[in-house]
C-alpha positions in Angstrom: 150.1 297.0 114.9 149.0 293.4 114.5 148.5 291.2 117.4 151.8 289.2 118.3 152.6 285.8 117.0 154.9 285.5 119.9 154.8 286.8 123.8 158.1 287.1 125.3 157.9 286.5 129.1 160.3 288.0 131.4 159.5 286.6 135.3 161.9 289.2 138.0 162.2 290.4 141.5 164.4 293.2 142.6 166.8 292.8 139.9 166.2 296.3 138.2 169.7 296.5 136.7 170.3 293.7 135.4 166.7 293.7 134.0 167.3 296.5 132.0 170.3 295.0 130.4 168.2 291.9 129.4 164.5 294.3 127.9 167.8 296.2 126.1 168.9 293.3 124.9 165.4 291.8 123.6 164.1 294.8 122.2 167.0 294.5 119.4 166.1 290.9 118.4 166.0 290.1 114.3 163.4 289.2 113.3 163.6 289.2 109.4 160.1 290.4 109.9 159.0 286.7 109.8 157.0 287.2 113.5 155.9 290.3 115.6 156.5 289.6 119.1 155.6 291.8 122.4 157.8 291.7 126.1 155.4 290.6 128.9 157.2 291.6 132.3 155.9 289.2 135.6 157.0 291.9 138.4 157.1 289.2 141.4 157.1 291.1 144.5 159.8 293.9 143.7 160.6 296.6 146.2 163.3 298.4 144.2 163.3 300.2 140.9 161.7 297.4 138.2 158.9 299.1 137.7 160.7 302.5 136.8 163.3 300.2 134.2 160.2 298.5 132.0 158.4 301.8 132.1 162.0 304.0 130.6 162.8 300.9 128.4 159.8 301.0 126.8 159.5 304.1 126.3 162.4 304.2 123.7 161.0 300.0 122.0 159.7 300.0 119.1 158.6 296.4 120.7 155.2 296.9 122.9 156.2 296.4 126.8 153.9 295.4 129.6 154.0 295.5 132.9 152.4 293.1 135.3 152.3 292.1 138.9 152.3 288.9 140.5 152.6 289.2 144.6 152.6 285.6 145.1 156.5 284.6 144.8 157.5 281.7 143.2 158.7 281.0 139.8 156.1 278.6 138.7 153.5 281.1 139.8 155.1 283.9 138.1 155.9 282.5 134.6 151.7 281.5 135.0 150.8 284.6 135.2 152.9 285.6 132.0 151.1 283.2 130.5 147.6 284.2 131.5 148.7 287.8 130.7 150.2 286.9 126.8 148.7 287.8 124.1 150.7 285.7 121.6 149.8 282.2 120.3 153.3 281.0 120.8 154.9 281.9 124.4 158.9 282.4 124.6 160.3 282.3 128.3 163.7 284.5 128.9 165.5 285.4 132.0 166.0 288.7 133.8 169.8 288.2 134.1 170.3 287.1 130.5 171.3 288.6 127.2 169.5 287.5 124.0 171.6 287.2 120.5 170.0 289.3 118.0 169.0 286.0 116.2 167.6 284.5 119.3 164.0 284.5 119.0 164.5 284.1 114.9 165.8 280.8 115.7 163.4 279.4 118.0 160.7 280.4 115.5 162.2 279.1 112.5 163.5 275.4 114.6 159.3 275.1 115.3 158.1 275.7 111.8 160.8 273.6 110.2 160.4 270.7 112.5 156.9 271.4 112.9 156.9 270.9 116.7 155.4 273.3 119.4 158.3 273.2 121.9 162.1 274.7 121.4 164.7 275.2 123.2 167.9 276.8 122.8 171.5 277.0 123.9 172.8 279.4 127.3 176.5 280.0 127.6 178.0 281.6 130.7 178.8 285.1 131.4 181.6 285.1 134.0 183.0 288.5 135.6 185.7 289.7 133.5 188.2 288.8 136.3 186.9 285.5 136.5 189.3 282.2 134.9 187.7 279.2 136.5 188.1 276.4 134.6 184.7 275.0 136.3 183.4 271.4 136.5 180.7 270.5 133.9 178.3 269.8 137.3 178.9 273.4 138.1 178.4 275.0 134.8 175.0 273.4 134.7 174.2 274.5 138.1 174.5 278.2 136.7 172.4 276.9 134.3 175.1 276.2 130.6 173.3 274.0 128.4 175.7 270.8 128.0 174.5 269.3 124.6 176.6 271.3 122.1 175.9 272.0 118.5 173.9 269.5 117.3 169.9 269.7 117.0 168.0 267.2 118.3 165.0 266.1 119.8 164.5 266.4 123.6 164.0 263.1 125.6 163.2 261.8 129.3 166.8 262.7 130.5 167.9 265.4 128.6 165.2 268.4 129.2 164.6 272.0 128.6 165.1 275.0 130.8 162.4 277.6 130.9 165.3 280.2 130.6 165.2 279.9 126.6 161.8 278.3 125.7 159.8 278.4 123.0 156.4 276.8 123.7 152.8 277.0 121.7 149.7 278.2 123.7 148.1 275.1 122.6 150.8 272.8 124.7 149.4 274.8 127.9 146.1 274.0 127.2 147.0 270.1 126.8 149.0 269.6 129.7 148.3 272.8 132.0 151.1 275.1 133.3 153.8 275.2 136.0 153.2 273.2 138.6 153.6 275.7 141.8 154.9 272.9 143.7 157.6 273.9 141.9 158.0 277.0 142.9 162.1 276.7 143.8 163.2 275.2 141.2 162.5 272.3 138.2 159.2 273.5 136.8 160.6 273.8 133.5 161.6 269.4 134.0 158.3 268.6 135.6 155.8 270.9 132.8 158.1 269.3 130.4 157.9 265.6 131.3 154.0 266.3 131.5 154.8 267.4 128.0 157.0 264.3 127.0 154.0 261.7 128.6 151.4 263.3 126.4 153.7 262.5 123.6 154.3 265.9 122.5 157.9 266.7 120.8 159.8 269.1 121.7 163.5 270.3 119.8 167.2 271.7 121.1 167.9 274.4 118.5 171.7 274.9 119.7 171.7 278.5 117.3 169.2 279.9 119.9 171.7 281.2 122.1 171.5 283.3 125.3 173.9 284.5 127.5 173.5 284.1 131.3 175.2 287.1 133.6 176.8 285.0 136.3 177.9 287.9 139.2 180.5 286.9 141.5 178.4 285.8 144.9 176.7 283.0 142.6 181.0 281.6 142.6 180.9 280.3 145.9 181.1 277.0 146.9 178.4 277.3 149.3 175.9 278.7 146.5 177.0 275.9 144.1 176.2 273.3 147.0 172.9 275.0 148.0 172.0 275.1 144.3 172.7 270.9 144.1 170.0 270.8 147.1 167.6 272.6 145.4 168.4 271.0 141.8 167.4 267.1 143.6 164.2 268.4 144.8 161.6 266.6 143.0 163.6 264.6 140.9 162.5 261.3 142.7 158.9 261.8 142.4 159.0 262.6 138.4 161.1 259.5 138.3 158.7 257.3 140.0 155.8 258.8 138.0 157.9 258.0 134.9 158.6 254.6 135.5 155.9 253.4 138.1 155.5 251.5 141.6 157.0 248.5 140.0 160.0 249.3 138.0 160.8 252.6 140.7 163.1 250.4 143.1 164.9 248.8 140.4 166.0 252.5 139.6 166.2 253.9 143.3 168.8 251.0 143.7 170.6 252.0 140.4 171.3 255.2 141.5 172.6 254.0 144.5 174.8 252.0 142.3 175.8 255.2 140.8 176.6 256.8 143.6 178.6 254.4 145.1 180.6 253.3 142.0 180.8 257.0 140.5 180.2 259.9 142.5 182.4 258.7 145.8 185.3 258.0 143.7 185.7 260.9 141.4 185.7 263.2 144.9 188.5 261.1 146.5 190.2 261.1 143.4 189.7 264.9 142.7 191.0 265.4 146.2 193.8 263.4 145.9 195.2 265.1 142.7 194.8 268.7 144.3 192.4 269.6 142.0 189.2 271.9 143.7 187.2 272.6 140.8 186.7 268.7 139.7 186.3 268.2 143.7 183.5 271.2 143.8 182.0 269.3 141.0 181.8 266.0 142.5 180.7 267.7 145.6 177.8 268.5 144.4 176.9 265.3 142.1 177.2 263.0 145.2 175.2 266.3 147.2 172.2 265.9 144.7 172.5 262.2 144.3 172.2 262.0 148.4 169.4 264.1 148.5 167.4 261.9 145.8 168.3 258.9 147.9 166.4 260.3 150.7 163.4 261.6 148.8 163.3 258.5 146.6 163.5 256.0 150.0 160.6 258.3 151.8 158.6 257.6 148.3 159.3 253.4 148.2 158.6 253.7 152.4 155.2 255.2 151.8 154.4 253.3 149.0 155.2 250.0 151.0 153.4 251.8 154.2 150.0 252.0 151.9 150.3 248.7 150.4 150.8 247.2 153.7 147.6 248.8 154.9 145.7 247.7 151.7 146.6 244.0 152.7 145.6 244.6 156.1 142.4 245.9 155.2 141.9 242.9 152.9 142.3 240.4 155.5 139.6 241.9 157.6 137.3 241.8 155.0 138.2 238.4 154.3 
């Protein structure tokens, strides 16, 4: 067999059934023989049965299936290692609780050649339980990770961002910017390596055809796992902001979002509450949840930026 155009890397812990569903799913992409592609699996610490699903899976793929460990947990550190460990020039990144369409990886691959960029993204739709009818807010849906940009390619920018979940991204990129930051290791890698990306002015496309399906179970439909997921979805989101935009300019957006908050995110919650309605409530819950958190980080960042610039000055006049 030739060596793989692409690697497909598949970062899990202790998820061994719903694993097995997603390697299923992957080892039956189209590919309309246009690529050959391999499945590299980051085991991140498992202590169930992961190791036993890759090795029966692939036994019955026609698709070559590896196996490797990565004891450090953390998401950043285990999609690096399934970088180090691909053998592919071109490196797609796939959940373990997802289902591929068979025209997945086809898409990805075809969006790159024909825009003749080295970063794609595609679309994820949910996967309630059957029993499920929520009619959920648009914060929640991206919380469970939806893509909210529809049907329409375009180019990614500053605010609207890839998830590492359905990624299509050239070896070369890695070698410009580096990889996952593992100060990222909760959450927002995929934003952070991608603004890294974005700054060394190198395109990236939303192929909206690329779609995978993300296996929402029921203890992920909590209120309290949608609110903990808003804390953990703020983290870090002040600091690439003030990298973005610099010392300077930084407070002028700190004291926008405040704005925000104040003129958006409070009122929609009393109104949501007022009309009855939980699920635009939930939603705005967690908006005004993230957009307090970023507050905080972002006023710790403009306190020790004022903090060392008060020091330079002091320093200065002693010198003098």
């Amino acid at each position: 067999m030739l060596a793989p155009e692409i690697s497909v890397v598949v970062c899990t812990r202790n998820r061994a059934a719903s694993l097995r569903n997603a390697l299923k799913s992957l080892i039956a992409l189209e590919t309309a023989r246009a690529f050959q592609f391999e499945i590299v699996v980051v085991d991140n610490g498992s202590t169930d049965e992961t190791a036993a699903v890759v090795a029966s899976v692939a036994r019955s793929s026609a698709v070559p299936i590896s196996c490797v460990d990565e004891p450090r947990r953390g998401i950043a550190t285990a999609r690096n290692r399934g970088v180090e460990a691909a053998c592919g020039d071109w490196i797609a990144f796939f959940d373990d609780d997802q289902l591929a369409e068979r025209d997945w990886l086809l898409e990805l691959w075809t969006t790159a050649a024909e825009r003749r960029c080295r970063c794609v993204g595609g679309r994820v739709e949910l996967s309630l339980p059957e029993n499920i009818r929520r009619r959920l807010a648009p914060a929640c849906r991206m919380l469970l990770g939806a893509t909210p940009a529809g049907d329409r390619l375009r180019r990614y920018t500053y605010r609207f961002t890839p998830g590492a979940g359905n990624l299509l991204v050239a070896r070369s990129v890695f070698e410009e910017v580096g990889t996952f930051d593992e100060a990222f290791n909760r959450r927002s890698e995929d934003t952070d390596f991608f603004l890294r990306m974005h700054a060394a002015g190198i395109d990236g496309w939303y192929a909206p055809r690329a779609v995978v399906h993300h296996v929402i179970p029921p203890e992920r439909l909590s209120d309290d796992w949608f609110l903990k997921m808003a804390r953990l979805t703020a983290e870090g989101i002040a600091a690439n902001e003030r990298a973005a935009w610099g010392h300077r300019l930084y407070p002028l957006v700190w004291a926008a979002r405040v704005a925000q908050m104040l003129s958006l995110h409070v009122p929609r919650q009393w109104w949501a509450r007022l009309r009855g309605d939980a699920e635009a409530e939930l939603g705005a819950r967690c908006r005004l949840g993230m957009a307090r958190d970023y507050l905080r980080d972002g006023w710790e960042l403009l306190r020790s930026h004022h903090s060392a610039s008060a020091r330079v000055r002091n320093v200065r006049a002693v010198n003098a």
